[in-house]
PADRENGU-163954 format. One record per residue (C-alpha): x, y, z. Coordinates in steps of 0.2 Angstrom, whole numbers, plus 5000, padded with zeros to 4 digits. Each point is the difference from the previous one (the first is absolute). Layout:
N
XYZ/...
***
This chain:
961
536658705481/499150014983/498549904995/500549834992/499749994981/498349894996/499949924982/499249904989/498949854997/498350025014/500150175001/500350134985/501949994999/500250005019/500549865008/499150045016/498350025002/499250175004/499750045019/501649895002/500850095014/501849955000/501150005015/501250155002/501649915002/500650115013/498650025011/499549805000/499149975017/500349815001/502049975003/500850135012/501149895007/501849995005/501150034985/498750084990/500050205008/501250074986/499550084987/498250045006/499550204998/499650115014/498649965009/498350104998/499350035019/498449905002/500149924983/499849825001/500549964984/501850065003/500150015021/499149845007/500349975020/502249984999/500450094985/499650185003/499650025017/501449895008/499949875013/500250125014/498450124996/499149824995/500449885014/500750075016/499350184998/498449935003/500649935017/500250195004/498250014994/499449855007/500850035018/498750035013/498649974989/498749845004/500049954981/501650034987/499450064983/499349904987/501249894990/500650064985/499749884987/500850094984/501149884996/498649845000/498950084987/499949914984/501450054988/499949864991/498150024991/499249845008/498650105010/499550074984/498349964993/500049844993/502049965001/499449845004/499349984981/501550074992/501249895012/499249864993/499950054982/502050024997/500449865012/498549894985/501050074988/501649955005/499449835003/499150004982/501850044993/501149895012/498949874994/500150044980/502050005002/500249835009/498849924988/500850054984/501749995008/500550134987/500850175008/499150144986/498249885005/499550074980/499349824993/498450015012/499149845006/498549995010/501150095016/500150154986/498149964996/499750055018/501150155004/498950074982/498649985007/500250045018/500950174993/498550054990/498949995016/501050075013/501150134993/499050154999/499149955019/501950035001/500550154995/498450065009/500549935015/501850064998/499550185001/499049985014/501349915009/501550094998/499350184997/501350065014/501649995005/501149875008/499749834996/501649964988/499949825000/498050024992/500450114990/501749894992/498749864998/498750094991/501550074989/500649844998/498549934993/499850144990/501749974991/499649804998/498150054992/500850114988/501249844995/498649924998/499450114991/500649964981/501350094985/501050115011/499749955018/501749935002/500850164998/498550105008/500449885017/501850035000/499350215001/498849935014/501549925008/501250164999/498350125007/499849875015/502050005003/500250185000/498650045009/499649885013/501649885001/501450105000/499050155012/499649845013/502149995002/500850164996/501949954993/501550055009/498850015015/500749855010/498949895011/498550134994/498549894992/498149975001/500249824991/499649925016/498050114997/500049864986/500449865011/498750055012/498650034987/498649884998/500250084979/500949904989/501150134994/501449844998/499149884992/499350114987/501750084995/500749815002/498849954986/500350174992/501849944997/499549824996/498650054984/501450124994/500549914982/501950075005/500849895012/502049994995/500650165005/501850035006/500350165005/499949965018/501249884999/500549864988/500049885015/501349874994/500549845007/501450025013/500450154991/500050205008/499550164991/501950024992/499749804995/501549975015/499749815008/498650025014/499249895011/498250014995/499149914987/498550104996/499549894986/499649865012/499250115014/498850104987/499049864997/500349895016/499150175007/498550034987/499549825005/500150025018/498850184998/498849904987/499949865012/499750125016/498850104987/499249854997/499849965020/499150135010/499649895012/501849975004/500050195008/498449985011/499950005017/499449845009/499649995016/500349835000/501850055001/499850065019/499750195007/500650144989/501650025002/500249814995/498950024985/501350144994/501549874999/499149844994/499450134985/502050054996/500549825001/498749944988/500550124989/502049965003/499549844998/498549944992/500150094984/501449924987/501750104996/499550135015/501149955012/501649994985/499350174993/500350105019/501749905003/500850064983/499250195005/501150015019/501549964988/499650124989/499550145015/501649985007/500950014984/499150154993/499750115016/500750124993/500250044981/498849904992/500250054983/501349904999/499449834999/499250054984/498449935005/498950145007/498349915000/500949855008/500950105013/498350095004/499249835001/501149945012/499650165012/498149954999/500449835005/500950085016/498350065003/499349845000/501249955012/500350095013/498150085000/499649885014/501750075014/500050184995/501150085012/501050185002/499150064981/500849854989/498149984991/500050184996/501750014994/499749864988/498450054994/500950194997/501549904991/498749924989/499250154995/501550134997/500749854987/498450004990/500250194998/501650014997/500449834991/498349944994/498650134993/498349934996/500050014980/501549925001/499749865011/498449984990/500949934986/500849875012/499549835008/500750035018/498749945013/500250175010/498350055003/499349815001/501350025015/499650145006/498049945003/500749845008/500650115015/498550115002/499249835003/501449965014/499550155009/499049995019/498249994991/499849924984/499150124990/498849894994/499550025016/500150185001/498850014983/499049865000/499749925014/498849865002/498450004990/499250055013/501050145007/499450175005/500950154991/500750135014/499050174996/501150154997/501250075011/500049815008/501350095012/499050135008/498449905003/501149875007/500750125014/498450105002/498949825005/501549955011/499950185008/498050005000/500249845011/501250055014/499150165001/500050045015/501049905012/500850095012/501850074994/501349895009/499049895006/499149934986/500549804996/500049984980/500349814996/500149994979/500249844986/499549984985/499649844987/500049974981/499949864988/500349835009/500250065021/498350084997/499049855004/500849995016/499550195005/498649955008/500749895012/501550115003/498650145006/498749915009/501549965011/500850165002/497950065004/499949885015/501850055005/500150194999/498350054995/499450025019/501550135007/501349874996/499649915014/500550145013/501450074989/498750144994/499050024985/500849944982/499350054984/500349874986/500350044984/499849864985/500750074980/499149914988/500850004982/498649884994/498249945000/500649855008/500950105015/498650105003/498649885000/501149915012/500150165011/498250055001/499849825006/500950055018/499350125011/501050135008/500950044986/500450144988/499849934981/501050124989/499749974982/501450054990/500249884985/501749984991/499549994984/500750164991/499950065019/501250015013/501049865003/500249905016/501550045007/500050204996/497950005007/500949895015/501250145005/498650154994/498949935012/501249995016/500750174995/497950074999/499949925018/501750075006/499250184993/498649995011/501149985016/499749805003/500949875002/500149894983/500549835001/500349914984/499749805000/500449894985/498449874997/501049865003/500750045019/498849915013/499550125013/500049915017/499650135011/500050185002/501450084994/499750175007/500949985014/501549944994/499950134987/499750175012/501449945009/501149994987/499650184993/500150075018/501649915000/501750135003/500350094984/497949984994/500149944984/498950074986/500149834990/500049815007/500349854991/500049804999/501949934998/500149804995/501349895011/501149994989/500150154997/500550185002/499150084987/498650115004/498049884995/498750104996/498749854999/499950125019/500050194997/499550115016/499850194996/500150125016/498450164996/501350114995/500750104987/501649924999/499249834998/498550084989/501550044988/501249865001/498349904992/499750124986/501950004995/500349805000/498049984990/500650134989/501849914997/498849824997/499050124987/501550044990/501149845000/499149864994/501149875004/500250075020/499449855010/499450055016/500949885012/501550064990/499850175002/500150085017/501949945005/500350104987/498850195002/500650005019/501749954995/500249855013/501649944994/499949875010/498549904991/500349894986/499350114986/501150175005/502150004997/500749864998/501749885001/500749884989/500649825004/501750065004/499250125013/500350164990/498850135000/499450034984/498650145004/500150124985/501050145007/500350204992/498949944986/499050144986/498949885000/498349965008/500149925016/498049934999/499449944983/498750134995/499850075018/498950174999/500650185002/500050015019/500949865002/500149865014/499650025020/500750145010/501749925008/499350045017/498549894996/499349925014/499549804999/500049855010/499749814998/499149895010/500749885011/499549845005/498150015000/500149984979/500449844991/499949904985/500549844991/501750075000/500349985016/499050065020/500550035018/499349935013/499249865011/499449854992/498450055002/500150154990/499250115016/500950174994/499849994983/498750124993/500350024982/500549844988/500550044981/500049844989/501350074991/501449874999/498949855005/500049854991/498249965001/499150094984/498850165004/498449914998/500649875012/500550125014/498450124998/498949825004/501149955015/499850175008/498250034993/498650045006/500750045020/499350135007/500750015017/501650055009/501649864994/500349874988/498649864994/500849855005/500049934984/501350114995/501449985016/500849854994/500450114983/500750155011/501049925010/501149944985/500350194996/500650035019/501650035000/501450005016/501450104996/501050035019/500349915016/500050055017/500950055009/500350164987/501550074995/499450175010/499849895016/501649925000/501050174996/498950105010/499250175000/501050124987/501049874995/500350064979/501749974999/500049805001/500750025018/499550015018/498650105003/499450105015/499149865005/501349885004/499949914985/501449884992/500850044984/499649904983/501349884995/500450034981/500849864990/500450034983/500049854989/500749994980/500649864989/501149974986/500349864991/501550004987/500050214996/500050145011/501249945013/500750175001/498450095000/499149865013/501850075013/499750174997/497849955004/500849935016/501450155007/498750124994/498549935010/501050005016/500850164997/498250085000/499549915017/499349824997/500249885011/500549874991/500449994980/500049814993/500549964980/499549834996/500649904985/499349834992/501049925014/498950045010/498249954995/499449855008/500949834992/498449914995/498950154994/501550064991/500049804991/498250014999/500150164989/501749994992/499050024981/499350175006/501650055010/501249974983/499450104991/500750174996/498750145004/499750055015/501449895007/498549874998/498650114997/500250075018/499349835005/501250035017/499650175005/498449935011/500949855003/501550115010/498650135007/499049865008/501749935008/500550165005/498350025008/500049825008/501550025010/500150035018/501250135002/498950114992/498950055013/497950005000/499150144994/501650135001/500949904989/499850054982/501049944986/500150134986/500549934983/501250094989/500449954982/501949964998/500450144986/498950125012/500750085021/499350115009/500750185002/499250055016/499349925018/498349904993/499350015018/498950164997/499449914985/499849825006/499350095016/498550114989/499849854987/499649865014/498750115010/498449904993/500849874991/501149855004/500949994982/500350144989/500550034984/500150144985/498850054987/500950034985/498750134991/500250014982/500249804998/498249925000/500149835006/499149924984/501850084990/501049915010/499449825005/499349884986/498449954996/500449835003/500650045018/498550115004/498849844993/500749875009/499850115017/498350034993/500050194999/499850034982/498650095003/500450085019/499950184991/500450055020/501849914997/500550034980/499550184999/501050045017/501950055000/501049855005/500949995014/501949984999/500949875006/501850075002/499750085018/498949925013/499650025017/499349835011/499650025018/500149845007/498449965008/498949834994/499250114988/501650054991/500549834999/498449924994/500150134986/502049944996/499649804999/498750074988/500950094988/501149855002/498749874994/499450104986/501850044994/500549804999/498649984987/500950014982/498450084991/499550135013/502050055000/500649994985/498650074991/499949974979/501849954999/499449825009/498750004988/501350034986/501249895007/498649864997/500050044982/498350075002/499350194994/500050125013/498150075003/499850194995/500950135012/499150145006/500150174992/501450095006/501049825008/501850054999/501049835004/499549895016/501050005016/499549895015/500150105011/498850134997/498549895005/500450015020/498650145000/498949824993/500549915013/499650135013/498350004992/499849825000/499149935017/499150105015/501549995011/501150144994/500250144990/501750114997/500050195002/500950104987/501150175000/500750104987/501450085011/501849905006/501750025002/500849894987/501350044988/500249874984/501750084989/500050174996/498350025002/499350075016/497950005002/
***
């Protein structure tokens, strides 16, 4: 790869400064990920430049041959941290000041556009007056600072903002500097741009580098394309009103979406705040969506601008020439981004952000869109700011803020190993956490309890070492206030960030042969855990890794990460941190259904509403958005979850007085953080405070009643049947209805259900609802969809139930929809599905409930903001399975209730039926269907709680799940 050309204006006729090291594009270190290992030349043996940890020496002499190494041996080797050095230039002397410098002068020149409103900026005012003045100081601290900074290689996106600022000083710069930019521009694209994302190379990019870099390579091209006098350009596409590239009739007016869109960016330009994080919005993961659905929301035309774009995706998958409107087209595959950055699952980011940047290659070259008006760079910056950690953050910080020292990485491991120094190897205790920005002031607390709990041997479980991360000045003053414990100071500023330090550190622990036992700061320790926890690693199979799972849930939680002293575990934490590292958009919680491929949690494969399975299948392209060469767990990966001695405010198990619960997580509570930190703190002995039981016991939740469905069939009863023991078989009852269609389809339900062994098949019709209630709800009950909005469907469930030839707790009353029968005996099914719950039903995986139930519905059940409801998959509603115990039935009269209220069933349509304006859907909302929200009912008291499966025996048409 030959040295890019350097030209004119601060440098002599080169456009790049001397000692301005640029990046071989071949031989990049930042970017070896999935989809990116074509095209790469042959590796030179112990070169880092061109090998790094995956790409040379392979997965098998970097991972697993050092569990050949390692067996026998007390301690495994020391990690190789390759991969974690900076490639990005922010451990550079002074990268702080030059951060700050383009990020000023991007704000000097944002400000100088909006205030003249005039696009080439020429005519000055006092915004001019400024950036004039601000230029002649700074500039040459600069250009000093540049070649200090970015003397070697890597570090793209740097070095695409220094040559961006370059190009928009020289058009600045007087006679001639328009057509010296548009020379600038062409350097920049053929030598950074274009290299980033080789053409005809498929899903192979480095864009996402940009979207992860604290440098504001976006914003300076942005205003790079903004100050260019040239704005009218059409040779990437006339983009006519409802017109295609041959001028044939086509659905897409681009002249109203351009500008609708150039407002929606200047007002999100003009809003940072709209993209911070506020811990006022709940835990993390909460703090994520409130963020996407202020901007959904909040910012004016956004919400119309991503609607027109999924028309436009779907019609332009493919050929996207022919709309005749490239920059448009390409705009609408940003606006994807924004999107679906937030339930990236199966390598959709990845193979958006790939799509985006092969179309500006092919379709849309820098010196040409220069002399445009298209808002793709401005677009571009605003999803770098939706990414895991702002990068305000990242760079600035508060004004307090520490900088991490170079090699942020390596210091942070060698303190973490300095501290369990040691222990003995597979016996040593490791309990880890961390604190930044707004948990930090509740460290302290946090620790002095953990000190009088563990600090002495544990109380008997034998000797714990605590070890506390803190990622600022106020998490460490906070730690050196608690005895007993190891203060780690590892600031994030320009450092490591807090969820890669989160998994270095349990993978440095893990290294040393000790236990590492990973606790989010906001999970109430009320006893020792160690027990619990050596039993469940000794448990059959030893797991390397153990994690936390929510109620509701089958997804793997990692708000509770357990790592075995292995070398198996040792890895898995260096493969997952350095996945986080290369994806800035990977949210943790998100994250490990998919590396250990756990196809049964809600972020891993998936099925639609219809039951399909819709997991990308024999696909070229990447399976994890930018997952690193090496890839995702081994598939005889070892894990476990822990059972019942975990809880949070989605849901616990237990007695009322909460004896066997050890660990409580606030996630999913409705009382805010700083509530719930000064209910349970300061406690420093064994159990609750007492102040706190009355808020527990609203999040304990009863799912089964005695006697079980294994005591009444018996031992080795799997089939439905008798057991060994004795045992009676269940009595199925398979219940539809129709009401004015499907007459044939509710016989065939019927004969089906018998054929296949159920014990009784019923097919009600209106006739049968109950006379009054029908009377009381005839309004509902007319209307056309659903039959009556499936207003009936607990109505016939709950009768089914109530009556007495259905027998107590073997009876179970299985619901099939009418157009739907079933194919094969159920009993296996109903048998596995009704262990440890009384009702159950299925998770539909790719259909979130916020898509599918109105904001009106969700506000009236007050669970707008349950983030532990709306970002779960709902649960269908078209095959059910009720035990009948009291619990069952409680849960049926419920649904009931809720269902007969018109707002909370019919969602915006009752809203628009009173000739009033329907609030704001949520992003992504497809259309409402009231039945979907049987997963908020099940989450609505402390009573009951339904258990989900992603397997059955159902057939609907054609179509067989």
């Amino acid at each position: 790869s030959r040295a890019p050309r350097v030209g004119a204006a601060l440098s002599g006729g080169r456009w790049l400064l001397p000692g301005f090291a640029p990046t071989p594009p071949m031989t990049s270190r930042g970017g070896r990920s999935q989809g990116r290992r074509g095209g790469r030349p042959g590796c030179r043996a112990g070169s880092r430049a061109t090998s790094g940890r995956w790409l040379c020496r392979g997965l098998a002499a970097w991972g697993w041959a050092n569990v050949v190494v390692a067996a026998g041996a007390a301690v495994q080797p020391p990690l190789d941290l390759d991969v974690f050095e900076d490639d990005d230039c922010r451990e550079a002397p002074n990268a702080d000041v030059l951060l700050a410098l383009l990020h000023d002068l991007a704000d000097l020149l944002d400000r100088a556009l909006f205030s003249t409103g005039m696009p080439a900026g020429r005519e000055g005012g006092s915004a001019w007056a400024d950036f004039e003045a601000w230029q002649a100081e700074h500039l040459r601290i600069m250009a000093g600072l540049v070649a200090q900074v970015f003397s070697r290689p890597y570090c793209e996106p740097g070095k695409v903002a220094w040559m961006a600022a370059e190009c928009l000083l020289v058009l600045r710069g007087g006679p001639g500097g328009e057509d010296e930019a548009l020379r600038c521009a062409e350097a920049l694209d053929e030598d950074f741009l274009t290299q980033m994302t080789p053409r005809g190379s498929g899903f192979v990019t480095r864009l996402h580098l940009m979207l992860r870099s604290p440098w504001p390579a976006f914003r300076l091209l942005d205003l790079l394309v903004r100050l260019h006098p040239e704005s009218g350009s059409t040779r990437m596409g006339a983009c006519r009103r409802f017109q295609n590239w041959r001028q044939d009739p086509d659905v897409f007016d681009w002249t109203w979406f351009k500008p609708l869109l150039s407002a929606a960016v200047d007002a999100a330009t003009a809003a940072p705040a709209t993209f911070e994080l506020r811990p006022e919005d709940g835990p993390l993961s909460r703090q994520y969506r409130a963020r996407w659905l202020r901007v959904h929301g909040d910012l004016p035309g956004m919400q119309e601008a991503i609607a027109f774009s999924d028309d436009v995706f779907e019609a332009y998958r493919e050929h996207h020439y022919r709309a005749g409107c490239h920059l448009g087209v390409i705009s609408c595959y940003i606006l994807q981004v924004l999107l679906l950055h937030l339930r990236d699952v199966e390598g959709r980011l990845h193979r958006y952000v790939a799509s985006v940047a092969q179309l500006i290659n092919l379709h849309a070259a820098f010196p040409h869109l220069v002399k445009t008006d298209w808002p793709i760079f401005r677009l571009l910056h605003l999803a770098s700011l939706l990414q895991r950690t702002p990068p305000v953050e990242v760079w600035e910080g508060a004004a307090a803020e520490p900088l991490a020292l170079p090699d942020a990485a390596g210091k942070l491991v060698a303190a973490v190993g300095k501290a369990v120094a040691g222990l003995p190897a597979g016996e040593g205790f490791v309990l880890v956490t961390a604190a930044w920005g707004f948990l930090s002031r509740f460290a302290g607390d946090v620790l002095r309890r953990w000190s009088a709990l563990l600090g002495a041997g544990g109380g008997g479980a034998g000797l714990v070492t605590l070890l506390f991360l803190a990622l600022d000045a106020e998490a460490l003053a906070e730690c050196r206030g608690a005895r007993g414990v190891h203060c780690i100071d590892a600031p994030k500023r320009l450092g490591v960030e807090g969820v890669i330090a989160k998994y270095l550190a349990l993978a440095e622990v893990s290294r040393a042969g000790c236990t590492a036992m990973w606790l989010d700061l906001d999970i109430y320790l009320a006893a020792t855990p160690v027990p619990h926890i050596r039993a469940a690693m000794e448990a059959p199979g030893r797991p390397d890794l153990l994690f936390a799972r929510h109620a509701a849930s089958e997804s793997v939680s990692p708000a509770v990460v357990v790592a075995r002293g292995s070398p198996e575990a040792t890895e898995l934490m260096l493969r997952y941190a350095s996945w986080l590292r290369e994806n800035p958009y990977l949210l943790d919680h998100q994250g490990w259904d998919q590396f250990l491929e756990r196809k049964e949690g809600d972020f891993a494969a998936g099925f639609d509403y219809q039951g399909r399975n819709v997991t990308v299948k024999d696909d070229k392209g990447p399976a994890h958005s930018f997952m690193p060469f090496g890839g995702t767990s081994q598939p005889d990966a070892r894990y476990a979850l822990l059972g019942d001695a975990f809880g949070s405010g989605d849901g616990w198990y237990g007695d009322e007085g909460a004896a066997g619960l050890v660990l409580f997580h606030f996630w999913g509570a409705n009382e805010p953080q700083e509530q719930l930190f000064q209910l349970l703190y300061p406690h420093t002995i064994v159990g609750f405070p007492a102040r706190s039981l009355s808020m527990l016991s609203q999040y304990r939740r009863e799912i089964l009643s005695g006697p079980t469905v294994p005591a009444l069939l018996g031992s080795n009863a799997s089939e439905g049947g008798a057991g060994a023991g004795g045992g009676r078989p269940l009595h199925l009852v398979v219940v539809s209805y129709a009401d004015g269609c499907c007459q044939k389809s509710l016989r065939k339900n019927r004969r089906q259900a018998l054929r296949v062994g159920a014990d009784e098949a019923r097919a009600y019709g209106r006739a049968d609802l109950a006379p009054t209630w029908r009377e009381a709800h005839r309004d509902i009950l007319s209307q056309k969809k659903g039959g009556g909005w499936w207003l009936w469907k607990p109505h016939v469930i709950l009768r089914a139930l109530k009556d007495p030839a259905v027998p107590w707790h073997r009876g179970v009353v299985v619901w099939v929809d009418a157009g739907n029968y079933l194919h094969a005996d159920p009993r296996p099914l109903v048998t596995q599905a009704l262990r440890d719950s009384d009702v159950s039903a299925l998770r539909l995986k790719w259909c979130m409930e916020a898509d599918w139930t109105s904001t009106v519905t969700l506000r009236e059940m007050n669970y707008s903001l349950r983030y532990a409801l709306v970002d779960r998959p709902q649960i269908g509603a078209y095959f059910l399975m009720f035990r009948k115990t009291e619990l069952s039935i409680a849960f049926v009269e419920e649904w009931l209730r809720v269902s007969e209220k018109r707002l909370m069933l019919l969602g915006a349509a009752a809203v628009e039926a009173d000739g009033e304006e329907p609030p704001v859907e949520a992003p992504g909302f497809q259309k409402h269907q009231a039945w979907p929200w049987l997963h908020a009912v099940s989450q609505g008291g402390n009573k009951w709680q339904t258990r989900a499966c992603s397997r059955y025996s159902l057939r609907s048409g054609a179509s067989r799940p």
